[in-house]
N, C-alpha and C positions, 0 to 999 in steps of 0.2 A: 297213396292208393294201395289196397293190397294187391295180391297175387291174383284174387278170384274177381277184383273191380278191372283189372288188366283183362284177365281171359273174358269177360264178358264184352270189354270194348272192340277185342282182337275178333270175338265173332259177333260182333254187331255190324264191324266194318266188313269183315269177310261175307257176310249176308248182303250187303250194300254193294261191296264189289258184284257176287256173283250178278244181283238184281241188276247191275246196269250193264255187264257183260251179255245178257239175256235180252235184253232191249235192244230190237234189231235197229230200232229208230235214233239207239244213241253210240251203239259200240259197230254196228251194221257195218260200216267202212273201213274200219280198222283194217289190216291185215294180223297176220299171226303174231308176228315180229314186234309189231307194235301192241298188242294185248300183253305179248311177254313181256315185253320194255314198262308196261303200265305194273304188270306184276310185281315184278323186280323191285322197281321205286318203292312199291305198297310194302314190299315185305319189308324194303331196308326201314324205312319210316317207322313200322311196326316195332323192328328193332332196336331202334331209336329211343321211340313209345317209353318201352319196355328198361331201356335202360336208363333213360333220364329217370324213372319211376322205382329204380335198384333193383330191377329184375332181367333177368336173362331171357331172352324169347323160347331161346331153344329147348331149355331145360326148367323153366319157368323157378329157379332157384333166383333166392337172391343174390347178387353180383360179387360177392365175399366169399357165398359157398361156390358158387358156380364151377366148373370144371370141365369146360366146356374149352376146345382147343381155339384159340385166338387166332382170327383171321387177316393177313397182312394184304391191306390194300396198296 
């Protein structure tokens, strides 16, 4: 995939999130914590996405140029 097949999937889903985040009849019960917790997951995935695919989320470079300071979980 390229760079611009990634950023269309990133806001395909981020359109998909917001729509079901807005649907009082599916995200309605949540609390905050748990919308954030739903985020989180979304984004790391995202990141995932993006890297299986050799590209960096953050900086949308590929994973060779990237320059992007590495986060120790």
């Amino acid at each position: 995939m390229t760079i611009f097949d990634l950023r269309q999937a990133f806001h395909h889903s981020l359109s998909n999130m917001r729509g079901w985040f807005e649907d009082s009849a599916v995200s309605g019960r949540l609390t905050v914590l748990d919308r954030l917790s739903i985020l989180d997951a979304w984004q790391q995935e995202m990141a995932e996405f993006f890297e299986k695919n050799g590209y960096c989320l953050a900086c949308n470079r590929r994973l060779n140029r990237c320059r992007c300071p590495k986060v120790m979980n």
